[in-house]
C-alpha positions, 0 to 999 in steps of 0.5 A: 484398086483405087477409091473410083474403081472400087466404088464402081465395081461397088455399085455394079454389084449392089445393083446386081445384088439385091439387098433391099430390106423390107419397109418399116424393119423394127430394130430387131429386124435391123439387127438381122438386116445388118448381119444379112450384109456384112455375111453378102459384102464380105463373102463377095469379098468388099467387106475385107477391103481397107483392113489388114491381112493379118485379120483377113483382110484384103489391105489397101487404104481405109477409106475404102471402107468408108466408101463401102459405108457411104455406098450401103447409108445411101441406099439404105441397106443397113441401119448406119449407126449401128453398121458403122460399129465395125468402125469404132470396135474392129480397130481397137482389136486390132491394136490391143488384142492379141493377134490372134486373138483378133485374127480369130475375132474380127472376121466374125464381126466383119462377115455378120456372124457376131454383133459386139457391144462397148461396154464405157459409159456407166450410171455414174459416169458417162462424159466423165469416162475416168470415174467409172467404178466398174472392177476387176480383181485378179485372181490367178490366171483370172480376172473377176469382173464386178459393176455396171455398165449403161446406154451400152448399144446392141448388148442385148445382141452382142457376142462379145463387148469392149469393157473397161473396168478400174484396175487401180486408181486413176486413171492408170488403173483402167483397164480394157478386156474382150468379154464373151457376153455369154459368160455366167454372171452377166445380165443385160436389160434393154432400155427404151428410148422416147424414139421407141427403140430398145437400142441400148442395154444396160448390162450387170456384171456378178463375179464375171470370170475373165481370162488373163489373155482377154484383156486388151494391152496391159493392165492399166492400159485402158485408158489409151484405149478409150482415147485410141477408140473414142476418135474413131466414134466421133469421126470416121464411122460418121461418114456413113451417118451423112451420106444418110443424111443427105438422102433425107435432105433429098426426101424431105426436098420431094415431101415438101411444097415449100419455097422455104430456099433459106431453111433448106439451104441452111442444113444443106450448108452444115450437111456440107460442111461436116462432109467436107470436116469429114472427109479431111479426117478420112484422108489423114486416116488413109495417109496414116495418120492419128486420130485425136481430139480434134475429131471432137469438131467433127462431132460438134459439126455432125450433131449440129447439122444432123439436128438442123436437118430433122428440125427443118424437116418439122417446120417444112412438114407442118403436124406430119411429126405431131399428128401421124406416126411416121420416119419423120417422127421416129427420126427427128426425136433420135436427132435429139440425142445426137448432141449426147451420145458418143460424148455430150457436146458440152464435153465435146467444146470442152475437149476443143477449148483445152486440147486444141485452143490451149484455152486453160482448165476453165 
């Protein structure tokens, strides 16, 4: 099937479908929202396409997910950062996990029955992925798991989590495991963001007993998983997050009686251009291609625009951020964190000066 038929036969059953969440969901009720979707996506049988058979899938390219995604963001059936997960966890499995286990795994996350969690960033180290402390020693057929992890989204949800824990030193003594989050000795505590939602956790592991056969590729291997997982979270699960976007752009276009042509025309522009950054990386997906330290520019580009558009939205809708609790509000302070999450921008420009540019060390 190619990407044209797809999306029509997409769009004909989404409108025959209805899977419209009711207004003003809290972020528990999106969470539920979420799994309501994928459970109707992949029993139709939409959500198996663009991953493998070996996992049950249906095959054919991926960016036939990403046109799945853009066709849920538009209509704002589920919440995109937290639907594009399955972007960023389900190939990590699939490269590094046993095959069966991640044959018996992802089709759990793909068909909604499980929420997982990533398990990187710690209290100490959170850009500088390679001094996390976090420890597991082995113990016969075991692995005992001590430390913490932070800023860890859906844990409080999540039935299994990607962690990465220190093996070694350096960064050939990281190595990457698939936890149950129902294993004794784990404790997850929500945090509060300034936006008001609980969406991450931290989680605290005490002598947390893990299988030898869940760890993810060998032991020191958990470094190329985060440099194979963390591409995947700075680019292809964005496509959802524009097209979103650009349904703002079109709200905030029918709320405001400005005439202000330059400001829109401005986050229309840098909206544009991460799309247009955007799909030039799905393409190099779909023809087989790597994912690598160049999906750094696409992170760049979307917490520009995305920033942009929210601080548009301030100036175009005098006080409604300020005087009224609304969307508006609640979006224009998650936009803050944009130039954080997934890798702060700093790191970001750093990655391109020294891996693309050849810039040097400094």
């Amino acid at each position: 099937m190619n990407v044209s038929e797809f999306r029509s036969r997409v769009r004909t059953w989404l409108d025959e479908n209805d899977l419209t969440p009711a207004p003003r969901l809290t972020f528990d009720e999106q969470v539920v929202q979420l799994g309501r979707v994928r459970r109707a996506l992949y029993d139709a049988g939409w959500m198996r396409y663009g991953w493998p058979a070996e996992i049950g899938g249906l095959g054919g390219p991926a960016v036939l997910r990403a046109v799945l995604g853009e066709e849920v963001a538009t209509r704002e059936l589920a919440e995109p950062g937290i639907y594009s997960m399955v972007e960023v966890l389900a190939p990590t499995m699939i490269s590094y996990a046993r095959p069966e286990l991640a044959a018996e795994m992802v089709p759990r996350l793909l068909n909604g029955e499980e929420q997982w969690c990533q398990g990187f960033s710690e209290p100490g180290s959170g850009s500088d992925l390679a001094s996390l402390s976090t420890r597991a020693v082995q113990r016969g057929d075991d692995w005992v798991i001590n430390g913490q992890k932070v800023w860890t989204s859906l844990a409080q949800f999540a039935s299994r989590c990607v962690l990465l824990t220190r093996t070694g030193p350096g960064h050939k003594g990281i190595t990457a495991f698939f936890v149950d989050m129902d294993t004794p000795g784990i404790t997850v505590r929500p945090l509060r963001t300034m936006h008001g939602v609980d969406e991450f956790a931290e989680v605290y592991f005490d002598d947390v007993v893990v299988p030898a056969d869940r760890m993810l590729g060998q032991p020191g291997d958990g470094w190329r998983v985060a440099m194979d997982l963390l591409p995947h979270e700075r680019s292809t699960c964005f496509w959802h997050r524009i097209a979103y976007l650009f349904t703002k752009l079109d709200q905030l276009l029918a709320e405001s009686d400005s005439t202000a042509d330059d400001e829109i025309g401005a986050a229309y522009l840098a909206l544009h251009t991460v799309r247009c950054r955007s799909y030039g990386t799905q393409q190099r997906l779909a023809d087989g291609g790597v994912l690598g330290p160049e999906t750094s520019i696409d992170k760049v580009l979307l917490a520009t625009a995305e920033q942009q558009l929210f601080d548009t939205a301030r100036d175009l809708l005098p006080g409604v951020l300020e005087l009224s609790d609304t969307e508006w509000r609640t979006e224009f302070l998650y936009s803050r964190a944009a130039t954080i999450y997934g890798g702060t921008a700093e790191i970001q420009r750093n990655i391109i000066a020294r891996r693309l540019l050849d810039l040097g060390a400094e």
